[in-house]
C-alpha positions as CSV (number, residue, x, y, z in Angstrom):
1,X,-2.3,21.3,-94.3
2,X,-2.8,21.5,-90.6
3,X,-1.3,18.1,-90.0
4,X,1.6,18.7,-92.3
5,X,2.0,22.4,-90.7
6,X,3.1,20.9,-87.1
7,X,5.9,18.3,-88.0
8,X,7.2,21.1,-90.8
9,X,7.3,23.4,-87.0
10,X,8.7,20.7,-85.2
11,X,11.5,20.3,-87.8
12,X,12.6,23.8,-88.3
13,X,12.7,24.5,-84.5
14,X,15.3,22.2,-83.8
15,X,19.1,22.8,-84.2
16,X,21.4,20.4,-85.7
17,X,23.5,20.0,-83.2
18,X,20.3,18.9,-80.8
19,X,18.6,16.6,-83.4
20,X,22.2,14.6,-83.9
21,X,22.2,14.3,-80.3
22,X,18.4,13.2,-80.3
23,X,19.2,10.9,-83.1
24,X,22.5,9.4,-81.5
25,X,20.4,8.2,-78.3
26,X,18.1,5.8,-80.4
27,X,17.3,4.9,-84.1
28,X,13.9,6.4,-84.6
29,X,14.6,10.2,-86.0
30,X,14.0,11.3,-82.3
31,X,11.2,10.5,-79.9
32,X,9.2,13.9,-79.8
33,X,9.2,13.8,-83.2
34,X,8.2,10.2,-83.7
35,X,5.5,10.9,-81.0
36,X,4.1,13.8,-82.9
37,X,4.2,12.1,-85.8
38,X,2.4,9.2,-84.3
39,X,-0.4,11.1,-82.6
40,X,-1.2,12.9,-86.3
41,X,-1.7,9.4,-87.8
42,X,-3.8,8.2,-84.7
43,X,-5.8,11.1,-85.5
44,X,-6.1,10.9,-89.3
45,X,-7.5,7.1,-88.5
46,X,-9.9,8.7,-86.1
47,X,-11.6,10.5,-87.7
48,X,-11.5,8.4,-90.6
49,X,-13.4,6.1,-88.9
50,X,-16.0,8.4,-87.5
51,X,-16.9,9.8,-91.0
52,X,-16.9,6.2,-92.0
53,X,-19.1,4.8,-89.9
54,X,-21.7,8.2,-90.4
55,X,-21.2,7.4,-94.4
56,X,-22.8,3.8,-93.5
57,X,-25.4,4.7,-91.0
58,X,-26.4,7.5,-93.4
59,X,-26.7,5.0,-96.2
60,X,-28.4,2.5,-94.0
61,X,-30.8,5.2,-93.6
62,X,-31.2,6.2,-96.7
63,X,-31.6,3.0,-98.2
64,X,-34.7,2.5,-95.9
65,X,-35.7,6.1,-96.7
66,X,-35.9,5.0,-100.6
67,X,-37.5,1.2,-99.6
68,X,-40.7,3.3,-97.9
69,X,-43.9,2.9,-100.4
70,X,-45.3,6.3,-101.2
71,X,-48.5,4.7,-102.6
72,X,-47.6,5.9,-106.2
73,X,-46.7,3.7,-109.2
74,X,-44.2,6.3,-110.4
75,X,-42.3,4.2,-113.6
76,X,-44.1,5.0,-117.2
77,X,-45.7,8.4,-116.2
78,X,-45.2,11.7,-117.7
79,X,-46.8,14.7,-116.7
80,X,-46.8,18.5,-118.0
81,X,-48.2,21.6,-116.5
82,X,-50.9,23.6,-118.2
83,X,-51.7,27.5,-117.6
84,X,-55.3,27.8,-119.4
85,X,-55.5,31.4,-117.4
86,X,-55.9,33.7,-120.5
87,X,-59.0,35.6,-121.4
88,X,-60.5,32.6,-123.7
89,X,-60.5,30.5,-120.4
90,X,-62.4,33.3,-117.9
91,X,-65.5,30.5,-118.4
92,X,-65.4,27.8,-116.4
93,X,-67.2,25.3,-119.1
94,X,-64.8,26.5,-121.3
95,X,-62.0,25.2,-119.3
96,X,-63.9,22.1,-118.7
97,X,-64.5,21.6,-122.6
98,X,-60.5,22.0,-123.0
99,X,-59.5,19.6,-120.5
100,X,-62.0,16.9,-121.3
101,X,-60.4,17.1,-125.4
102,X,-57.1,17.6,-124.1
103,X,-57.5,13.9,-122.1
104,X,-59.1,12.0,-124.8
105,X,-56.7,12.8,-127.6
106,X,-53.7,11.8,-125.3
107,X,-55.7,8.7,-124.2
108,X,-56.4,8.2,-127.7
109,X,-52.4,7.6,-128.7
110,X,-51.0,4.5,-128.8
111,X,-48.1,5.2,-126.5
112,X,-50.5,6.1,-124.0
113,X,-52.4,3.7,-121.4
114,X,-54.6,6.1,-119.4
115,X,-54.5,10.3,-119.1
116,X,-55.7,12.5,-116.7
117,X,-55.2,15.7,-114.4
118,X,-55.2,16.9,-111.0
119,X,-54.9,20.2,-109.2
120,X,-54.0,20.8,-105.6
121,X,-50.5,19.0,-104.9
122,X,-48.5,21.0,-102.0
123,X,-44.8,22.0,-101.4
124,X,-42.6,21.0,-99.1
125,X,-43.0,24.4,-97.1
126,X,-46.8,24.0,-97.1
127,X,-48.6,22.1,-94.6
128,X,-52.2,21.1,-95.0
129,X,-54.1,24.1,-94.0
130,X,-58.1,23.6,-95.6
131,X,-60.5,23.1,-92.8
132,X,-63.6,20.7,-92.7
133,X,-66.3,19.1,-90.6
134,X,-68.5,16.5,-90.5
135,X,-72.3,16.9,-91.3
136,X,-73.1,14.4,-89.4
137,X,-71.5,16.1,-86.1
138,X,-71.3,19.6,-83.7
139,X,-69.0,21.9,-85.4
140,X,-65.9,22.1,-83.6
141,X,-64.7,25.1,-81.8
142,X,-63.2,28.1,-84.2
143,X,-59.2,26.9,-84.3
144,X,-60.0,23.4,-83.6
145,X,-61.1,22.1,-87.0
146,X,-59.4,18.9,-88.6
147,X,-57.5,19.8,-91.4
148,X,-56.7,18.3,-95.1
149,X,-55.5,18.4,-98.2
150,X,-57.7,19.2,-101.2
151,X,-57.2,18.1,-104.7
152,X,-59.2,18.6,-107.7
153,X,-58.7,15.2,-110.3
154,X,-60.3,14.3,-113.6
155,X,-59.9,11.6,-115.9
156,X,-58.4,8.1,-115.1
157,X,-56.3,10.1,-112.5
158,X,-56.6,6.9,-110.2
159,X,-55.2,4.5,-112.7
160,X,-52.9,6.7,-113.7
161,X,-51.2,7.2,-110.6
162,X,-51.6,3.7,-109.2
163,X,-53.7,4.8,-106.3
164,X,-56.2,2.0,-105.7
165,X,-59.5,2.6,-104.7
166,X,-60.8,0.8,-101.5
167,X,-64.2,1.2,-101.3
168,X,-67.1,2.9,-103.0
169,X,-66.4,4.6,-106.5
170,X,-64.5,6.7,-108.4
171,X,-65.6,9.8,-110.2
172,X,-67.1,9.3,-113.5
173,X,-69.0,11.5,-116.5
174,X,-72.2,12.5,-114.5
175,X,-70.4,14.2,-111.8
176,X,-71.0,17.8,-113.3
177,X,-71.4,21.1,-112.0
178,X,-75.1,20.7,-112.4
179,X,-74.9,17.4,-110.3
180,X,-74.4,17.1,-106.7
181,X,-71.3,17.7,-104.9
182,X,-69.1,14.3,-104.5
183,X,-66.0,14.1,-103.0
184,X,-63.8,11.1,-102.9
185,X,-61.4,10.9,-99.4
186,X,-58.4,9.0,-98.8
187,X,-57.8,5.7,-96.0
188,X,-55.5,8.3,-93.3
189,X,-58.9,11.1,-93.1
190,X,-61.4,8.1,-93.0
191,X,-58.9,6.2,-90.4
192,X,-58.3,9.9,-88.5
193,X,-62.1,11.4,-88.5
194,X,-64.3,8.3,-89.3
195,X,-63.0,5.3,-86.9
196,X,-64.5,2.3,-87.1
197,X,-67.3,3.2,-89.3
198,X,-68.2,3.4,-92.9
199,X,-67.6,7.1,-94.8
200,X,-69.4,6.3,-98.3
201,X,-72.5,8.1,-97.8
202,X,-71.7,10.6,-95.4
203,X,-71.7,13.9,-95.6
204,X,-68.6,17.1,-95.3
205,X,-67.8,20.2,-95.7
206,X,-64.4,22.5,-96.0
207,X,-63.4,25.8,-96.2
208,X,-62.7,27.3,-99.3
209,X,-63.7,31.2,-98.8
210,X,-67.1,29.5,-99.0
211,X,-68.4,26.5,-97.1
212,X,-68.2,23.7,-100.1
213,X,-70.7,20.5,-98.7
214,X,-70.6,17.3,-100.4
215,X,-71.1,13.3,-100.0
216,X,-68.6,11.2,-99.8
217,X,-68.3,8.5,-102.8
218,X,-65.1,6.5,-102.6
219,X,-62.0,5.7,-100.8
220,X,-58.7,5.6,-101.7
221,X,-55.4,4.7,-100.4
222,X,-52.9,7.4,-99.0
223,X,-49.9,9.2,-101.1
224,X,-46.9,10.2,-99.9
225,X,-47.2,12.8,-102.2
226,X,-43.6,14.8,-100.3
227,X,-41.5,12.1,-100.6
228,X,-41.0,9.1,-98.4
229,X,-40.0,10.6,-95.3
230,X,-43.4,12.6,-94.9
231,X,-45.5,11.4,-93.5
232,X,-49.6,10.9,-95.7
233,X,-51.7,13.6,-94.7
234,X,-55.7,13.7,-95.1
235,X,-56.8,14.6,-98.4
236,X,-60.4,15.3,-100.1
237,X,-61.0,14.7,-104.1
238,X,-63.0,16.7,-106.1
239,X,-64.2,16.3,-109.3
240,X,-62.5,18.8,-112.2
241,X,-65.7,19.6,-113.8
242,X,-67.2,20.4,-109.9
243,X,-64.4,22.7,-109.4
244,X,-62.6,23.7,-112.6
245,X,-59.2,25.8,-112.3
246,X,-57.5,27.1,-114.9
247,X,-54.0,25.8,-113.8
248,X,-53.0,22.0,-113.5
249,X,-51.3,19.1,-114.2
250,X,-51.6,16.3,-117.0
251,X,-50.7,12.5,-116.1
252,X,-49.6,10.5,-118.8
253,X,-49.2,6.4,-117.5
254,X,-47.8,5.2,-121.1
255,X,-46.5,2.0,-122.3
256,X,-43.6,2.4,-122.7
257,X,-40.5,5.2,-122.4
258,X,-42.8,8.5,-120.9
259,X,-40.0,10.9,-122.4
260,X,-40.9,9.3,-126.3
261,X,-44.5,10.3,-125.5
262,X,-43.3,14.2,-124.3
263,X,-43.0,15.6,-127.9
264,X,-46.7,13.8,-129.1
265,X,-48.2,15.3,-126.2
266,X,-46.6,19.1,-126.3
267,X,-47.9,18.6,-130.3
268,X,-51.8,18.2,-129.1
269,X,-51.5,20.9,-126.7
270,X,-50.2,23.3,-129.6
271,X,-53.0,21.5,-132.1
272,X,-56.1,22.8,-129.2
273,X,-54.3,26.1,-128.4
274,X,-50.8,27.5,-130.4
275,X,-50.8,29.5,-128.0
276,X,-51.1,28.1,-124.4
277,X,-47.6,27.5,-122.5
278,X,-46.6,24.1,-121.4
279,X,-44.0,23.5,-118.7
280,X,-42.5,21.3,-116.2
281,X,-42.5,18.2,-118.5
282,X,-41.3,15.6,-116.4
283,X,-41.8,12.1,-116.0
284,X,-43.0,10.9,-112.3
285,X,-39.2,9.3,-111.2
286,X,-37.6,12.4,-112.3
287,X,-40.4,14.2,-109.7
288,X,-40.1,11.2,-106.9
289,X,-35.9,11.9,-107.1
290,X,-36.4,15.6,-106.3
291,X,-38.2,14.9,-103.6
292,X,-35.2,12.3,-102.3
293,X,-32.5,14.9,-103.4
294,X,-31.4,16.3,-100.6
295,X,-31.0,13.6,-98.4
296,X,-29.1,12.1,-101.8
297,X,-26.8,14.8,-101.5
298,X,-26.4,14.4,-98.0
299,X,-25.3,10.8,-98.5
300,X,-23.2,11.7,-101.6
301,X,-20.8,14.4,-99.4
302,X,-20.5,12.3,-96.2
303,X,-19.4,9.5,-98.7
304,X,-17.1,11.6,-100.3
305,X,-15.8,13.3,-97.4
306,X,-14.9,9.6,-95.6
307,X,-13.4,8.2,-98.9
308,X,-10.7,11.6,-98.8
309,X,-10.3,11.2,-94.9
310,X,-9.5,7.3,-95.5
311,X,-7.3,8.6,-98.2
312,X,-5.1,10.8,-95.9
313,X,-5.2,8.5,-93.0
314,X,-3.7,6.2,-95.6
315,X,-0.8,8.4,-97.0
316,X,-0.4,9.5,-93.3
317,X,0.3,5.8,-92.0
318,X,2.2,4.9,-95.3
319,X,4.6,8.6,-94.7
320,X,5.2,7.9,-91.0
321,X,5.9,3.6,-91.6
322,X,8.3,5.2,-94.4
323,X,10.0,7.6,-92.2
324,X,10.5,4.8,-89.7
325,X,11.8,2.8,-91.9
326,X,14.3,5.0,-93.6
327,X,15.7,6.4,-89.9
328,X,16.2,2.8,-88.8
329,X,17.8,1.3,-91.5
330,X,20.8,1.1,-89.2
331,X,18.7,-0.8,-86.4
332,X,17.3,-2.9,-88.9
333,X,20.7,-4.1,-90.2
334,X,21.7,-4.6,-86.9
335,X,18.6,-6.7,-86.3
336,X,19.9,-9.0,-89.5
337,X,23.3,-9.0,-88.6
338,X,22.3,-10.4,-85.0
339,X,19.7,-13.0,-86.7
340,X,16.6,-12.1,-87.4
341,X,15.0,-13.3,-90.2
342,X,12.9,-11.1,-92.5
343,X,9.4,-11.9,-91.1
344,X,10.8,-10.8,-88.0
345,X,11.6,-7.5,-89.8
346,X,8.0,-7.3,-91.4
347,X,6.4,-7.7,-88.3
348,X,8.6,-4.7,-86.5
349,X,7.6,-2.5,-89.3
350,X,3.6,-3.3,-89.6
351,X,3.2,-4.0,-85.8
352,X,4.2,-0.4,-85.5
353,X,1.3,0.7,-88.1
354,X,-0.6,-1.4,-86.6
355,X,-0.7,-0.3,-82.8
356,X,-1.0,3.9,-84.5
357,X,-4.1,2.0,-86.5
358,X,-5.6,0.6,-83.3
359,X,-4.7,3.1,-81.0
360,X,-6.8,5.4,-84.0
361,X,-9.6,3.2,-83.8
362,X,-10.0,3.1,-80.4
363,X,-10.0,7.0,-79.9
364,X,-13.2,7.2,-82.4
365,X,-14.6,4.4,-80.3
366,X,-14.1,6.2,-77.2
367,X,-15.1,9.5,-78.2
368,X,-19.3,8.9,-78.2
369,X,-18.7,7.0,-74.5
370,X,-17.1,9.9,-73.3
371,X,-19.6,12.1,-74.8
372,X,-22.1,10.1,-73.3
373,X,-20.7,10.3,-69.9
């Protein structure tokens, strides 16, 4: 509009008797005009280019974004969130007893390779905020302890996700409440906290309104658990039956479809309990493209914005090469009259389009030197 707005002021400024006068000295519709009309295209190019080349870095970018392993296997899972939190839950065996059933009738289905849960995944706005300390070691001063992630897993929750354990064990059927505390650490707390040496057998302890101590068990490797462009932060496991909450999530790693498994697996939910809810029933690529959405978006409306600027510099060029034309038709059959052939002609006509084209692309190249300087 703003482009079309300054030749439509240029045009109604002018009287007739000036643009016959301005028309009479040469064959191009007048020179101010033509000028104008040039500078709007060279502009329209521009910026054409500029959004074109941020469409491709952006993509660039985002390919490599989506090309980052977030240490999750995230095709064939499904997972569902379960809210055990009403007064038949208030025991914590109780909770225990429901999510051990509730894990070995969904293993139990044939669509289904492995089923667990976990507890203790983060939001974007959240940053790891549990603090810990060695056994083995000084406590640190208050404010300066390490901080990580804690998550509370049971079941084949390793498997499941396609974490792979490094070294030492995973949890199994005798870590209980009644057994000793065991917690299993991912590879970025023991690379941060224990360099160089071996964790299994050591000893920790974090914060949890009450100092929780435990040995450390197993290994296993880091999740990008955010997304791709966050970075892994360090995480402590705990067993579900060592630290049972009523809230979590069920993993489903099936073999086949996740979404044909979604209906079988609401139906044995609704088999132990009528009447406990069941939510967010997802599978895992529909919960890794959330996290990606954003910059998806970004991509998506620089692309679209570049496509409609390429467009108008476009219809721009082709309006002004038109123009030109159609104001020196009288040139151009002088040109023919005197000889020249119609290459000649062709190559009047897109040499002009040309130079406004290169003259465009060689303001956007100029502009970040500028900048710059």
């Amino acid at each position: 509009m703003i482009f079309g707005l300054a030749p439509a002021l240029s045009g109604s400024s002018v009287g007739p008797g000036e643009t016959m006068r301005d028309a009479a000295r040469g064959t191009t519709g007048g020179r101010n005009r033509s000028r104008i009309r040039g500078a709007l295209v060279v502009t329209e190019v521009a910026l054409a280019l500029v959004l074109l080349v941020g469409t491709g870095l952006l993509a660039r970018s985002f390919q490599k974004l989506m090309s980052v392993d977030t240490g999750l296997r995230t095709e064939q899972v499904l997972t569902m969130r379960i809210a055990a939190r009403s007064a038949r839950y208030r025991a914590a065996a109780t909770v225990v007893d429901f999510a051990d059933e509730l894990q070995e009738r969904l293993a139990a289905h044939p669509g289904t390779r492995s089923a667990s849960s976990a507890r203790g995944s983060r939001s974007p706005a959240k940053k790891p905020a549990t603090r810990f300390q060695r056994d083995d070691q000084a406590p640190p001063p208050v404010g300066e302890e390490p901080i990580t992630d804690i998550r509370v897993v049971a079941g084949d929750y390793y498997r499941a996700m396609g974490i792979p354990l490094l070294s030492g064990r995973t949890f199994d059927s005798h870590d209980t409440e009644s057994s000793p505390n065991v917690f299993i650490i991912n590879d970025e707390l023991a690379r941060r906290h224990f360099p160089g040496e071996d964790p299994i057998g050591k000893r920790i302890s974090f914060d949890w309104g009450d100092m929780v101590q435990g040995e450390i068990v197993g290994v296993v490797g880091s999740i990008r658990e955010l997304g791709p462009a966050e970075e892994p932060a360090p995480a402590i496991y705990r067993p579900f039956r060592q630290m049972p909450m009523g809230q979590f999530h069920v993993i489903l790693r099936t073999t086949g479809d996740p979404e044909s498994v979604a209906g079988t697996a609401r139906d044995v939910v609704r088999t132990l309990d009528p009447n406990l809810p069941v939510a967010e029933i997802r599978t895992m690529e529909q919960v890794a493209g959330d996290l990606v959405s954003r910059p998806r978006l970004n991509l998506l409306l620089l692309g679209g914005f570049a496509a409609l600027a390429l467009v108008l510099a476009a219809i721009g060029l082709y309006g002004v090469m038109a123009y030109s034309v159609a104001q020196r038709r009288a040139e151009i059959g002088v040109r023919v009259a005197l000889g020249a052939s119609r290459p000649d002609v062709m190559r009047l006509i897109v040499g002009q389009g040309m130079r406004l084209t290169l003259a465009g692309l060689l303001s956007a190249w100029s502009a970040p030197s500028h900048s710059r300087a």
